[in-house]
N, C-alpha and C positions, 0 to 999 in steps of 0.2 A: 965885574959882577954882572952876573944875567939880569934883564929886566922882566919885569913878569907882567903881558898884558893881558889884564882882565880882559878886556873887550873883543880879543881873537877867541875864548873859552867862551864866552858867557854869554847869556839871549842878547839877539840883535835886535834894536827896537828903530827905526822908522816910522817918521810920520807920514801918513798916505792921504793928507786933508784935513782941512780944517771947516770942511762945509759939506751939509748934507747931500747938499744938491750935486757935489761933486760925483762924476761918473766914472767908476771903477771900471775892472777885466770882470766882466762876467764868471769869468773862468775860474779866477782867483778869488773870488766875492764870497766861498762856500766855506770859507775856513768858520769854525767855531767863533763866538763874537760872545766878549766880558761885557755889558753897559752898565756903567758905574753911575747910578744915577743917587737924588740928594737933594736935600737943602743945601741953599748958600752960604758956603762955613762950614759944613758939615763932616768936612776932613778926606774928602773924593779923593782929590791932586793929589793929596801928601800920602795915602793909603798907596796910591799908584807909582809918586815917586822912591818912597823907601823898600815895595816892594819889585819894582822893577827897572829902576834905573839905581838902585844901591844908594842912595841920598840919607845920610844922616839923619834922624830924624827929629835932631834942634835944630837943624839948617830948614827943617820945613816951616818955618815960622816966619818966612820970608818969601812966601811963596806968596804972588800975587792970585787973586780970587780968579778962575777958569770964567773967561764970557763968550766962550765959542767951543762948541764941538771939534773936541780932539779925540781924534784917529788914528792909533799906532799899530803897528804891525807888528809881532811879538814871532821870532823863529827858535824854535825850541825843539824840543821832541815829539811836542805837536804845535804846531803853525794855528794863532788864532790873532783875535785882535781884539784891543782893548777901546772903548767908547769913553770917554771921558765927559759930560754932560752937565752945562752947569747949570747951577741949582736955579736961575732965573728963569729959562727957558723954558715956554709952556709947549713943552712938545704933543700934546696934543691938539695944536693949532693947527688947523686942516690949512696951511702953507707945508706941515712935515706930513710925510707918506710914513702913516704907523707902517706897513708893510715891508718899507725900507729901512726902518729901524728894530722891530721885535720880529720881522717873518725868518730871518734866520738860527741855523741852530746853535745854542749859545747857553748862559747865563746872564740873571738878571739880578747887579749889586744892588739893595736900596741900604745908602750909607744913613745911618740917625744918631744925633750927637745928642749921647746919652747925659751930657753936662747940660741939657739946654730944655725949655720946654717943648716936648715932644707929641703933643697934638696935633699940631699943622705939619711935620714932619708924616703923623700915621695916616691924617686927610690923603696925603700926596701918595704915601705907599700906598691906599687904598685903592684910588684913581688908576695906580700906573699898573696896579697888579690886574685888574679888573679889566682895564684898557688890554695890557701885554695878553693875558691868557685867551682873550678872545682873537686875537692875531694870530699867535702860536702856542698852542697850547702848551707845544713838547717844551718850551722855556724851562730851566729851572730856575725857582725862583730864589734868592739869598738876601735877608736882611743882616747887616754887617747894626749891630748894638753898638756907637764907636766913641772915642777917647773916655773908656772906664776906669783907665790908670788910675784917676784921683780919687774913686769911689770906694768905699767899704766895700769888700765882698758880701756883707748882706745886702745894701743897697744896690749892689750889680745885682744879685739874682733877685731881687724884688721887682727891680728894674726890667729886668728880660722877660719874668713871668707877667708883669702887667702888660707891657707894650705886646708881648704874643697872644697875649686873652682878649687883649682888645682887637688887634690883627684877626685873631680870628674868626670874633665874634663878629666881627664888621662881614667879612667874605661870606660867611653860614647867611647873614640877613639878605647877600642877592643871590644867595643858591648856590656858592661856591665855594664846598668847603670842601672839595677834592683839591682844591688848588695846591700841591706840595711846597711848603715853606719851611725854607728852616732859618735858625735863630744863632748868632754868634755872637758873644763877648770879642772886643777886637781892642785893641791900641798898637798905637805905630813903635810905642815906647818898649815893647816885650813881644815876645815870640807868637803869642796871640793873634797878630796877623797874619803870620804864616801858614798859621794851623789853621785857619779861617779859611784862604787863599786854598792852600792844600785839599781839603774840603770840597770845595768847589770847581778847582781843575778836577780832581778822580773823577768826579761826576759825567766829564767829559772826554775821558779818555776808556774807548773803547776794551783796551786790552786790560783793563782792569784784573778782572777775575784770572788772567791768567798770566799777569804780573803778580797776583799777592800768590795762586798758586806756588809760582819760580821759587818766591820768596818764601814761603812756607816750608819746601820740600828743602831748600838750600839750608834754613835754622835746622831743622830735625835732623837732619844727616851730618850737622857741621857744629852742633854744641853749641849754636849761639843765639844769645837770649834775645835780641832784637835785631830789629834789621830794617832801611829805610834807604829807598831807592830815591835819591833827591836828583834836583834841577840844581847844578850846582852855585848858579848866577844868584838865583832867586831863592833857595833856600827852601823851597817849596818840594815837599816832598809826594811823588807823583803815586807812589805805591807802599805800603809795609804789610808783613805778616800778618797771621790773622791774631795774634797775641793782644790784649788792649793795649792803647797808645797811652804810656806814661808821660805826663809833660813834662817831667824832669830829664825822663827821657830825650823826648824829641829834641827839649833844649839842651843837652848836652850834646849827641849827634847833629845838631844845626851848630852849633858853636865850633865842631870842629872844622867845618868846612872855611870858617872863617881863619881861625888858627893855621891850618896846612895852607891858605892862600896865601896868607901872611908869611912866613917862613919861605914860600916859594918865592915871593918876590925878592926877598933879602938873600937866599943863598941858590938860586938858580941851580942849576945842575950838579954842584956837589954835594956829596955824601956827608949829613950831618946830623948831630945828635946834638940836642939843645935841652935847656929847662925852663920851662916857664913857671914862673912864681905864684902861686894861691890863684890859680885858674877852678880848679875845681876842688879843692884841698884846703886844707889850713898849709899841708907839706908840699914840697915840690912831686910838680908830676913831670916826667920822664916821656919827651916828645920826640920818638924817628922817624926821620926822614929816608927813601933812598933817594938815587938820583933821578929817577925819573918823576918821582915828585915835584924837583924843582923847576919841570914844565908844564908841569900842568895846564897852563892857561892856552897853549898853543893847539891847533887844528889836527897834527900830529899824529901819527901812532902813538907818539911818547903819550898824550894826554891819555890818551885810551889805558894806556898803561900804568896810570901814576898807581903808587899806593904808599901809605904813611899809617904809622901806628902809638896810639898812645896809650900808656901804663896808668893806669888812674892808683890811687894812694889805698881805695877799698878794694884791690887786688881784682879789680873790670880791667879789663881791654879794648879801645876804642879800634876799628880798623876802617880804613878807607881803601874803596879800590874803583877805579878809574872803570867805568864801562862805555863809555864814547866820548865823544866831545861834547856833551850836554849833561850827562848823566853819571853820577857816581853812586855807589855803593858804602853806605856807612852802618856798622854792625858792633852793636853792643857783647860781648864774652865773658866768660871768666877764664884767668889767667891760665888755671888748670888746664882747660878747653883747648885755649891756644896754643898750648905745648903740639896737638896736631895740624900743627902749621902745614907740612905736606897736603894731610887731606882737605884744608881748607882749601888751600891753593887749588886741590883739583877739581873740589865742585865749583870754586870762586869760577874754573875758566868752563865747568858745565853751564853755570851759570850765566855767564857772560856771553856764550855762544847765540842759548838760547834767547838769550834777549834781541842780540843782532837779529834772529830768525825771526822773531816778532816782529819785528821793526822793518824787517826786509820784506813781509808780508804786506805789513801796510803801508809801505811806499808801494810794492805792486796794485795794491789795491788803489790809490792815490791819484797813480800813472793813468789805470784802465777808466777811470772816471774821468778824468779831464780828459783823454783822448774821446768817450762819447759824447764829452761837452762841444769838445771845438766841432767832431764831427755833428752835431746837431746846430751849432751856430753854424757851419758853414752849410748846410743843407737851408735852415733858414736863408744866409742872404741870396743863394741861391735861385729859390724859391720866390724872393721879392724879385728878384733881378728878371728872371722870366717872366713876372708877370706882367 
């Protein structure tokens, strides 16, 4: 039986330190930067481990409290890195170089545990927002509303409109209420973080507008109702259509990626047709596989290649299809639609070309940049050395 390794498919994470003071590659120092910042307790770690190292998230209940600045390196389809911060640390204690923490381009998480009293919590997002935008302005700023699972849905949206009137009204009082902020429902228990998370990658990823274009022009020509361009590791979906995002939706296309990994691990490279039991149904629904599905997880052409299709019981079509080793395509249908199978296939591979063309772009792009970095570091040492 083939073994299916997530971790040759899936974001590679490294940690590059655990202290501020540690001195990086200058070179490599420019990637986008998450700082996940909080009160202590406030669910930082467990937001980070269930969405990016795949951690169950009853096993986070055992996660000891963060007392040092962790530093990972996230390689993905964009290269950034995640700041992990615990909630004791008064980072604006002129020992830390704000400049070395918010002067990069990035986002900025403020986690708030919305089960807890959240006063001292809005003090500190006040502080850090107020501090961060006068650093870097370009920051985006993101307050993550978090573990709501236990709440009323009235009391979540009470919850979210108070803490953002407050939010706001604080920022307008020192003349800052151009500050861009926005406002998430989140828990690690449901999809919610994902869609959070998703949210706030797009925001950083340049090719945006002309990822949802690809994706736009690929549903109109191809009959199909949805469509979401995921990170396959993380679940995180980096681009969709311009159509509104159903969350039944997104959780049934995020749920598949889980499903085809599963199935690939258990039957590797052969050709199988399987049923899984009341997955989305009262009935069974009807899951293929081919064989190149059941590698998916490898570096591969084969991964580039996967694709797997499932028959939902209200006569949908779920379809997956492999656009690199980081990236897949998953596209909601109706059954009818997919009878032109042919023509999908052939914009799937218009599609898929063009993405590599993007993506080929901005590695060149990538390339030409750090080549005028090291050329200007070596002019610098250059320059000391003469003198």
């Amino acid at each position: 039986m083939s073994h299916f390794d997530v971790d040759e498919y899936s974001l590679h994470t490294s940690p590059v330190g655990n202290d501020l003071g540690n001195e990086e590659d200058p070179v490599q120092d420019h990637r986008p930067r998450l700082l996940i910042m909080g009160l202590r307790r406030s669910g930082k770690s467990s937001i980070q481990k269930v969405v990016f190292h795949k951690m169950p998230p009853n096993e986070t209940l055992f996660l000891e409290s963060t007392n040092k600045v962790i530093k990972e390196n996230i390689t993905s389809f964009i290269d950034f890195q995640v700041w992990d911060f615990p909630g004791q640390i008064d980072y604006f204690d002129p020992a830390f170089d704000s400049n070395v923490i918010f002067g990069e381009y990035g986002a900025l998480i403020f986690v708030i545990d919305a089960q807890d009293d959240y006063i001292e919590a809005l003090s500190r997002l006040h502080q850090t927002v107020t501090r961060a935008f006068q650093v870097n302005p370009d920051l985006t700023f993101e307050v993550f509303i978090h573990k709501v699972d236990a709440l009323s849905d009235e009391y979540k949206i009470d919850t979210q409109r108070d803490i953002q009137q407050r939010t706001t009204d604080d920022l307008v009082d020192v003349g800052l209420e151009n500050v861009p902020l926005s406002f998430y429902l989140t828990s690690i228990y449901d999809h919610s973080i994902f869609e959070a998370f998703s949210k706030v990658i797009q925001k950083l990823v340049p090719q945006l507008p002309t990822l949802e274009n690809l994706l736009n022009i690929l549903c109109s020509n191809s009959g199909i109702e949805k469509a979401f361009l995921f990170d396959v590791n993380s679940k995180i979906y980096i681009a969709t259509d311009s159509s509104p995002v159903d969350m039944q939706t997104y959780e049934i296309c995020s749920d598949m990626i889980d499903v085809i990994i599963d199935i690939s691990e258990i039957y590797g490279r052969t050709n199988s047709f399987h049923y899984i039991d009341e997955i989305y149904g009262d009935d069974q629904t009807q899951v293929e596989t081919n064989g190149n599905a059941g590698n998916y997880g490898t570096t591969t052409d084969t991964a580039n290649d996967a694709s797997s299709l499932i028959k939902l019981t209200n006569g949908m079509v779920l379809c997956l299809r492999g656009v690199n080793r980081f990236l897949a395509l998953v596209c909601l249908l109706r059954s009818d639609n997919f009878e032109k199978h042919g023509l999908i296939n052939y914009n799937f591979g218009c599609f898929k070309q063009a993405i590599a063309e993007v993506f080929e772009l901005k590695r060149h792009s990538a390339a030409e940049r750090l080549r005028r970095e090291r050329m200007r570091l070596s002019e610098s040492v250059e320059d000391n050395v003469g003198g």
